[in-house]
C-alpha positions as CSV (number, residue, x, y, z in Angstrom):
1,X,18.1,-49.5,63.8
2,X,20.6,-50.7,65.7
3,X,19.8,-54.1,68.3
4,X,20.6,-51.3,71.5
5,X,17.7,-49.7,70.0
6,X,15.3,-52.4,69.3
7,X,16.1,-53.3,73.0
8,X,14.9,-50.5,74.1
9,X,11.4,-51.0,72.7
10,X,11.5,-54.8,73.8
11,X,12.5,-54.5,76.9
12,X,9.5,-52.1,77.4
13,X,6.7,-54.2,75.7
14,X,8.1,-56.7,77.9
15,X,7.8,-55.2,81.4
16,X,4.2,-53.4,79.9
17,X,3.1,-57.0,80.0
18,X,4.4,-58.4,83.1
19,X,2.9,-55.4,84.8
20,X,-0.1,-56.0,82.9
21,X,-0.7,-59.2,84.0
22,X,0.1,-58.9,87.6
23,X,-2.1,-56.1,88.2
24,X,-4.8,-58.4,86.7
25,X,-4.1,-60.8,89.4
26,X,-3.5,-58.5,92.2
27,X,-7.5,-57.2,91.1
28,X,-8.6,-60.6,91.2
29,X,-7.3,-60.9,95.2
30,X,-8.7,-57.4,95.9
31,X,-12.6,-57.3,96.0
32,X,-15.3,-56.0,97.9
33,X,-14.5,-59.0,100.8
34,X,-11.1,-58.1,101.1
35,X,-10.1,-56.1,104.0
36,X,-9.5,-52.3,104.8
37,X,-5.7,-53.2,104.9
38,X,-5.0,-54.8,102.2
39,X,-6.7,-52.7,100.0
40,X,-5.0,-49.8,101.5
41,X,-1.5,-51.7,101.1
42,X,-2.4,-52.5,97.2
43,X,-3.0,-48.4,96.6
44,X,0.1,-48.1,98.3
45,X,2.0,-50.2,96.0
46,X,-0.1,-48.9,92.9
47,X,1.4,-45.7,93.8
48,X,4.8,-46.6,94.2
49,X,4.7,-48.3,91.2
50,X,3.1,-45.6,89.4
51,X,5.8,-43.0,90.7
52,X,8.5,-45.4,89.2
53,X,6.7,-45.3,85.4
54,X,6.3,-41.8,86.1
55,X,10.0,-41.3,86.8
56,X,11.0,-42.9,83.7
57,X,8.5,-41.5,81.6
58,X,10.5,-38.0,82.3
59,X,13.5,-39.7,81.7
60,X,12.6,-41.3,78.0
61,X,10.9,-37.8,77.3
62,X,14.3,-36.0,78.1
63,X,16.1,-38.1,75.7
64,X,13.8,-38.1,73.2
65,X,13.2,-34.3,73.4
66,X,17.3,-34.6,73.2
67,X,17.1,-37.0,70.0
68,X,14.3,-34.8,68.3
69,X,16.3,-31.5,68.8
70,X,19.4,-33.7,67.0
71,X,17.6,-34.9,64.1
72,X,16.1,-31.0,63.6
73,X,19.7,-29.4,64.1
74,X,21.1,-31.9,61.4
75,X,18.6,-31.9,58.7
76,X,18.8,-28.4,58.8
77,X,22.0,-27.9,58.4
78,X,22.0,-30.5,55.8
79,X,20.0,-27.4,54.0
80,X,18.0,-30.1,52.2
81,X,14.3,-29.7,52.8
82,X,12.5,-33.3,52.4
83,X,11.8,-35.8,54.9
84,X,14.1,-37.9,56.3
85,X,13.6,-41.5,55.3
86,X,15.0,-45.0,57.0
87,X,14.5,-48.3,56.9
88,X,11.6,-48.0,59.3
89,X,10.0,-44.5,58.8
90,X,9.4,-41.4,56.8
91,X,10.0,-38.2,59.4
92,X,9.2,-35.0,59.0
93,X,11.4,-32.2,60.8
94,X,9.6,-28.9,62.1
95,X,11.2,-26.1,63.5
96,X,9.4,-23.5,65.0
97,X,10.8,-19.9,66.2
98,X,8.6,-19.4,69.4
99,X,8.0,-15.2,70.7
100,X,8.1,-14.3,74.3
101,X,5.3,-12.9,75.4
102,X,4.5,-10.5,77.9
103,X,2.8,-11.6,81.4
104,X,0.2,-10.4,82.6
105,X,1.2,-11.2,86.2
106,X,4.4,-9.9,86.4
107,X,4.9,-6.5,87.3
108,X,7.8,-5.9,84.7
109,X,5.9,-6.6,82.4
110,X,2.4,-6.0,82.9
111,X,2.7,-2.9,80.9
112,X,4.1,-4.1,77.8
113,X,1.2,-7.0,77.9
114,X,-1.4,-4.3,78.1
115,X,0.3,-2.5,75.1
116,X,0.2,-6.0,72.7
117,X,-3.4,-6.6,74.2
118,X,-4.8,-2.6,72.7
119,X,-2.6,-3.1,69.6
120,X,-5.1,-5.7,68.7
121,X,-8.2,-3.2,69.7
122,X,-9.1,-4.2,73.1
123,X,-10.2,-1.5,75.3
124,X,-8.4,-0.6,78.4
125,X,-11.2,-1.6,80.5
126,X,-11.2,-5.1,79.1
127,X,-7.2,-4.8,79.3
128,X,-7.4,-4.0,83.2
129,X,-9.6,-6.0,84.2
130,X,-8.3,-9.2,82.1
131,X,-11.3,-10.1,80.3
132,X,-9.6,-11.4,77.4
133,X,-6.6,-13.5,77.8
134,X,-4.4,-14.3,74.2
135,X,-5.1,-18.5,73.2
136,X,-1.5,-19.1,73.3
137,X,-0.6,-22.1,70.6
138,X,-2.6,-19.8,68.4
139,X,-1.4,-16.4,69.0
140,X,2.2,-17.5,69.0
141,X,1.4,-19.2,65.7
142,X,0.8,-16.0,64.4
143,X,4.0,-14.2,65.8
144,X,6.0,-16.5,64.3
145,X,4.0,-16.4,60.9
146,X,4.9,-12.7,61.2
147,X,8.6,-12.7,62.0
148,X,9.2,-15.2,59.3
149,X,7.3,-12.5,56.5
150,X,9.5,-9.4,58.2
151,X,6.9,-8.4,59.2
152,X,6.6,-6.1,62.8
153,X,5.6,-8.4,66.3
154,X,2.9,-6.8,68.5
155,X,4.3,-4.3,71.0
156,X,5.3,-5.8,74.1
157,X,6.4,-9.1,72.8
158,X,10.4,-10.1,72.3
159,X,11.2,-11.8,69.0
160,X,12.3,-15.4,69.0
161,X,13.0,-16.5,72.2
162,X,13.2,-19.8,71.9
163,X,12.8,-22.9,69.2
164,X,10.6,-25.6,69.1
165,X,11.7,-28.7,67.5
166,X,9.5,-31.6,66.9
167,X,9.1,-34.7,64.4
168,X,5.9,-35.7,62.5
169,X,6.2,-39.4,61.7
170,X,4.7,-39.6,57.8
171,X,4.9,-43.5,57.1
172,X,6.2,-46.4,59.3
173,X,7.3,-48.9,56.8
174,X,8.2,-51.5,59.6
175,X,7.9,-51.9,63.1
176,X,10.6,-50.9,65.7
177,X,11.6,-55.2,66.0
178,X,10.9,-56.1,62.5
């Protein structure tokens, strides 16, 4: 790991702390004899500041969304299938072809979502009046399970529309600053 990276994860423990610690102050100055005012002005700042974290929460999941895709795209094409191991950690690549499925919402494709719904036996009563919606991790679980046997994808639904690409993290043999 290279000391960029380990900055990265320093530099974050480090302002987690700081923050920590002030907003343990700032709630020992802000108690049931304070005024209207200033507790209004510490929500205020609580929300600014939480706006910021937020912010930069979207931007480290971007890059590592970015970083995970990487890792996926090159140990598959490395056509080896075993984890990848470092230093630090044992990871475990997963790719997952995801379906399209049909909304029910949308007029274009109402239909066709109807049509997957009665290949699986529902009625068109319970079909129209949506009674019974599909549990989507599972049911495109089961899409996927079915395009990877060759097997045919309920009606209505478009084969492989997108990939998921994720990392399961085995074993951590050291810790990101060791």
């Amino acid at each position: 790991m290279t000391p960029e990276q380990q900055n990265i994860y320093s530099t974050t423990l480090s302002a987690l702390s700081g923050v920590l610690i002030a907003l343990k102050d700032a709630a020992g100055q802000t108690h049931e004899s304070s005024t209207i005012e200033n507790d209004a002005d510490h929500e205020y700042c609580l929300s600014e500041a939480l706006s910021l974290v937020e912010n930069l929460k979207k931007l480290m999941n971007k890059e590592r969304s970015r970083l995970v895709k990487n890792v996926c795209t090159k140990w598959q094409e490395r056509g080896i299938p075993e984890p990848v191991r470092t230093e630090y950690l044992t990871s475990t690549p997963y790719i997952t072809v995801m379906p399209k499925l049909p909304s029910p919402t949308s007029a274009d494709t109402r239909l066709a979502y109807q049509e997957m719904l009665k290949s699986f036996g529902m009625n068109f009563d319970a079909v129209s009046f949506d009674l019974f919606r599909p549990y989507w991790p599972g049911f495109s679980t089961y899409v996927a399970e079915l395009q990877s046997q060759g097997k045919p994808i309920p009606p209505g639904c478009k084969p492989a529309s997108f990939i998921k690409f994720d990392l399961k993290h085995a074993k951590k043999r050291k810790g990101v600053t060791e």
